[in-house]
N, C-alpha and C positions, 0 to 999 in steps of 0.2 A: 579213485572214488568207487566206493559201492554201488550199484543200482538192483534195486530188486523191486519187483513186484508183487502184489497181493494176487491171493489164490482168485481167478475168474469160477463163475457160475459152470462154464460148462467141462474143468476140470477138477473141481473141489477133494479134494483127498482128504485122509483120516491125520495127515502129519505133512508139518510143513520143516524144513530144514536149510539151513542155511550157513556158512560160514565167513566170517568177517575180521578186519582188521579194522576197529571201531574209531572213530572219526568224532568230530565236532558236531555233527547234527545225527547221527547214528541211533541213538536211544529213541530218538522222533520218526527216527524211518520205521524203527521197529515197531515203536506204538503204533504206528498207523496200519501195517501189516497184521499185526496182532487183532486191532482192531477188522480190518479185513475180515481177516479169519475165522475171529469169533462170530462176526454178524451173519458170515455163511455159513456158519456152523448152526445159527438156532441160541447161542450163546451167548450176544449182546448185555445182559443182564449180571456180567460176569468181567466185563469189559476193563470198565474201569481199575479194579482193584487188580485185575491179570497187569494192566499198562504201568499202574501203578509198581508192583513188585517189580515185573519186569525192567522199570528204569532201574530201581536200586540195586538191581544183579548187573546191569551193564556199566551203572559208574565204581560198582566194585572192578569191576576189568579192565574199567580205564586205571583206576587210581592204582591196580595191584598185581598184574600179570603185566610183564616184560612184552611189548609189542603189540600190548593191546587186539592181543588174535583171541579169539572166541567163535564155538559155535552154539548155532539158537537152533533150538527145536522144539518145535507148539507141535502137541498130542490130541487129539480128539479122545476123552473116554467115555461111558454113559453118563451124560449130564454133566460131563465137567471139562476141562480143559489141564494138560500138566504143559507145562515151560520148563525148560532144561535149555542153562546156561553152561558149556563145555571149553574147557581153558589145558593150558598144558602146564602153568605150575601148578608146583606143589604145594604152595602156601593155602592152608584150608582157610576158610572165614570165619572169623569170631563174632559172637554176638556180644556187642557193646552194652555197657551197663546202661545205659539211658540216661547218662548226665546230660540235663537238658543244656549247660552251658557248654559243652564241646563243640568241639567243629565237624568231627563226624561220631560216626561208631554206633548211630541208630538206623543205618539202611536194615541189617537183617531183623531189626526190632517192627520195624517198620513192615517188613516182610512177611513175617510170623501173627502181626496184628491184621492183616486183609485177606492172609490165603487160609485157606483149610486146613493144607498139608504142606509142607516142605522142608528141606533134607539135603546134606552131598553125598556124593558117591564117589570114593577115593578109586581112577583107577588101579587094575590088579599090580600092575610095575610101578606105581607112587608115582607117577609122571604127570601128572596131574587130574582136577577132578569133575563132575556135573554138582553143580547147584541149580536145586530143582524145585518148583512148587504146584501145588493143583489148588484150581477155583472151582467149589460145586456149583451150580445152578442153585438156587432156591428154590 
């Protein structure tokens, strides 16, 4: 089992990082962390939609990488936050057409409609990639 904890007050860093083999209640750990994070950060306001994308990049990992190993990494930038989701397949993610009667294939639709910004980044040896997004402050 996982256990991690949120950034405390008298350690706060600019980046928080972690690596996981994602579990049954995992995307919940991470919200809460995330949430953690943002609210030390000044970023609160930003929260929800960050928790939000951030579960549709972690049940892409359960349903789509081999052993369900990922790492997370929450950025601090000026007024905004990026999330980076890092896997070792190779299989990149497709953005699904939005038929609203399927059973998936709207997380990255879903993910594109609440962040700012976000994108993958194929490692250099194709061994796999980051799916990434940034939330500005308003």
């Amino acid at each position: 089992m996982n256990h991690v904890t949120g950034p405390q007050a008298t350690d706060f860093q600019s980046r928080y990082r972690a690596e996981f083999a994602l579990g049954e209640h995992s995307a919940r750990h991470l919200r809460r962390i995330l949430r953690l994070y943002l609210t030390g950060a000044g970023l609160l306001d930003v929260a929800d939609a960050a928790e939000l994308a951030l579960t549709e990049l972690m049940a892409n990992v359960v349903r789509h990488v081999p052993g369900r190993r990922c790492g997370v990494c929450f950025l601090l930038l000026p007024a905004a936050v990026r999330v980076e989701v890092s896997d070792g397949c190779p299989r990149l993610p497709v953005m699904g057409g939005g038929d609203t009667l399927a059973d998936d294939g709207r997380g990255l639709l879903l993910v594109d409609a609440v962040t700012d910004r976000w994108g993958v980044t194929v490692r250099p040896a194709g061994d796999g990639k980051t799916v990434w997004f940034e939330c500005r402050a308003k």
